[in-house]
Residue, then its C-alpha position, 0 to 999 in steps of 0.5 A: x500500500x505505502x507503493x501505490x501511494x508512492x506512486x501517486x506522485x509519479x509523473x511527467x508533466x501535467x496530464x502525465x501526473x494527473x493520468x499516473x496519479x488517478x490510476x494509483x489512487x483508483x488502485x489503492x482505494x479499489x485495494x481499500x474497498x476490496x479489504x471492506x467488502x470481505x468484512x461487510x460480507x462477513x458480518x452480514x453472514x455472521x448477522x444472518x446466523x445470529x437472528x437464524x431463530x427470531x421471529x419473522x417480524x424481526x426477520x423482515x425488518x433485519x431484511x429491509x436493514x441488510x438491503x439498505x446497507x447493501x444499497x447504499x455502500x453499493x450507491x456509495x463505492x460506484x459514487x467515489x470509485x465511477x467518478x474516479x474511472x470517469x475522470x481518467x477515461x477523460x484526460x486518458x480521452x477514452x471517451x468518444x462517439x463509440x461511448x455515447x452511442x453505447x449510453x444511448x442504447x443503455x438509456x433506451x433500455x432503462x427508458x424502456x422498462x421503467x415507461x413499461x412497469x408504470x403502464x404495467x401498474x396502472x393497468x393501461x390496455x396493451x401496455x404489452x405493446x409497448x414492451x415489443x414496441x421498445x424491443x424492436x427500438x432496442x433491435x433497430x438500434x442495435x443493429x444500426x450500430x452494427x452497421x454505422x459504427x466501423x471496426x478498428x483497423x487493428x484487429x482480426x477478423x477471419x470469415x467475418x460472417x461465421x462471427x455472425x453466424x456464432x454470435x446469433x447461435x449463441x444469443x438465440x440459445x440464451x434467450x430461449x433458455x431464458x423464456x423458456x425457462x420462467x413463466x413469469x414476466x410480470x413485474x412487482x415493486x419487489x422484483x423491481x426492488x430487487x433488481x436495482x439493488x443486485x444490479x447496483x451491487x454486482x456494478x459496485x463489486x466489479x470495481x473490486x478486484x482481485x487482478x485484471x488482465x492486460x487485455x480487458x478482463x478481470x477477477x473480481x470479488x463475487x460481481x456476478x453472485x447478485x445477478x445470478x441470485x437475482x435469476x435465481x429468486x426472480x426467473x430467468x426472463x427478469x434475470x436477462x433484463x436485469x444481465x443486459x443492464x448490468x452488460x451496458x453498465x460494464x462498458x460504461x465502466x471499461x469501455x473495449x470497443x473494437x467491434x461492434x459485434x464485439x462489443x454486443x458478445x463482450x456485454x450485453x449478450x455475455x452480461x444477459x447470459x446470466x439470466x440463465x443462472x435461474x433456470x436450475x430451479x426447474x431441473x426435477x433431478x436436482x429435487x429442490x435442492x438449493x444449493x444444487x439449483x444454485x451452483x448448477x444455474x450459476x455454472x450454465x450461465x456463466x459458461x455461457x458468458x466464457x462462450x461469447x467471450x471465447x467467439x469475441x477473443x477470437x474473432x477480434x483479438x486473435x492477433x494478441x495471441x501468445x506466441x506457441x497459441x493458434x488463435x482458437x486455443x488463446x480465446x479458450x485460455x485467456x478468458x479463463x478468468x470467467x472461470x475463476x470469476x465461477x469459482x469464486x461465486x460458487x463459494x462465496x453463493x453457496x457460503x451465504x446459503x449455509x445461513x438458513x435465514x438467507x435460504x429463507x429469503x432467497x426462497x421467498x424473494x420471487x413470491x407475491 
């Protein structure tokens, strides 16, 4: 710690200083909030065994406390660690018209749900229209950026049309795993609730690293747990919603654009594969079984995000590859990280479950 803070006043001349010095500090108070973390996380565990054989009055007050506590350190870690990214990407002159085209598409998608849950909830006819009408904006959007927005020279993209081909094959799969596999699209204050709050907390954990790779990548503390619980207690439609949010705000974060089929497999596609993390719960093998539900939906969906990165790493960044690697065996092996990212969700998920009053809740959560 005493290097990063050192290395704060490392630099030559002024945008030098100022680029070195907000990546230093941007490292120490991400190193700071990783050390929190852990020990909020441990005491909201060591709370929820505590108050395991209170009341259910007790209990659903302790609930509307943890889902503040978690809310504003959420709010609080992207104010100060987002602020911080957003400055550097501007003396670094990261952001361009590439970035705001992308918050245009994120705008849209908020806009979006929220016009549809207010048309929902005052029961106007065919607010269901206006889901398909956004949909369609969303697709025509998309595709327009497609279009509109050139790849950069610099990468590497062999059978151009076999990209498209993958990318589609692999979009289709998770979105038919995610209609399929719930039933239920409507949406509650609850479920709403819910979904803010996971996709601000898996936002605010992504700043906590453990170590990022020199390609765009990173291990993080337990970022995709919330979402996947989200799918989990929620279903997988919602769990798509709330995955392609969360996807958008990832490159608001770290913005990679290089293609922009990339930049669909990379967030959106990779993000919403999350929403699949629920679809465990309707496995009749698994016998009701949270923790197996849990860990086997946790696992599908993000092998699925591995696979769009694996079709991107390819397809785009294959001229990166490491020397002794075809540019096949690179994509598999470089987004391994996705793997530790599984590991490391599988523990901290299945530890946070090992509290009956946390099983309870998320049991409850998707109820009406």
């Amino acid at each position: 710690m005493l290097e990063k803070l050192k290395g704060l006043w490392v630099g030559e001349g002024d945008d030098a200083y100022l680029a070195v010095g907000f990546d230093n500090l941007l490292e120490l108070l991400s190193s700071i909030a990783l050390y929190v973390t852990i020990a909020l996380f441990a005491g909201l565990v060591i709370y929820a065994i505590i108050i395991r054989n209170k009341d259910e009055e007790y209990i659903v007050k302790s609930r509307k406390l943890i889902v503040g506590i978690v809310a504003g350190y959420s709010i609080g870690i992207i104010s100060v660690l987002g602020s911080f990214k957003l400055i550097n990407y501007i003396i670094d002159e990261k952001i361009n018209l590439n970035f705001w085209l992308i918050i245009g598409l994120l705008a849209l998608v908020i806009i979006g749900i929220i016009t549809t849950v207010i048309l929902a909830k005052k029961q106007i006819k065919g607010y269901k229209w206006s889901v398909l009408a956004f949909a369609l904006a969303f697709a025509i959007y998309a595709i327009v950026l497609l279009i509109v927005i050139p790849a950069r020279k610099d990468t590497y993209k062999p059978l151009n049309w076999s990209m498209y081909l993958f990318s589609a094959i692999l979009f289709v799969a998770i979105t038919s795993g995610c209609v399929l596999g719930d039933k239920s699209s409507e949406y509650n204050a609850k479920s709403l609730t819910y979904g803010a709050v996971c996709v601000a907390l898996s936002f605010a954990l992504s700043y906590i690293k453990f170590f990022s790779l020199p390609q765009g990548g990173s291990v993080t503390f337990a970022s995709m747990l919330p979402l996947c619980l989200y799918s989990y207690m929620f279903g997988t439609r919602k769990g798509l919603v709330a995955g392609v949010v969360y996807g958008l705000l990832q490159f608001i974060q770290s913005p990679q654009f290089y293609q922009p089929m990339q930049v669909m497999l990379d967030y959106p596609i990779a993000f919403g594969a999350l929403g699949l993390a629920g679809i465990a719960r309707n496995f009749k093998f698994l016998k009701s079984n949270i923790f197996a539900e849990f860990a086997v939906g946790a696992t599908i969906a993000i092998l699925f995000r591995y696979f769009a990165h694996v079709i991107s790493g390819y397809f785009v960044f294959s001229s990166w590859a490491m020397d002794g690697y075809s540019a096949v065996s690179w994509a598999f092996v470089y987004n391994l990280f996705t793997i530790a990212d599984l590991a490391i969700v599988l523990a901290v998920g299945l530890l946070a479950l090992a509290s009956k009053t946390v099983r309870r809740t998320v049991r409850l959560a998707g109820a009406v």
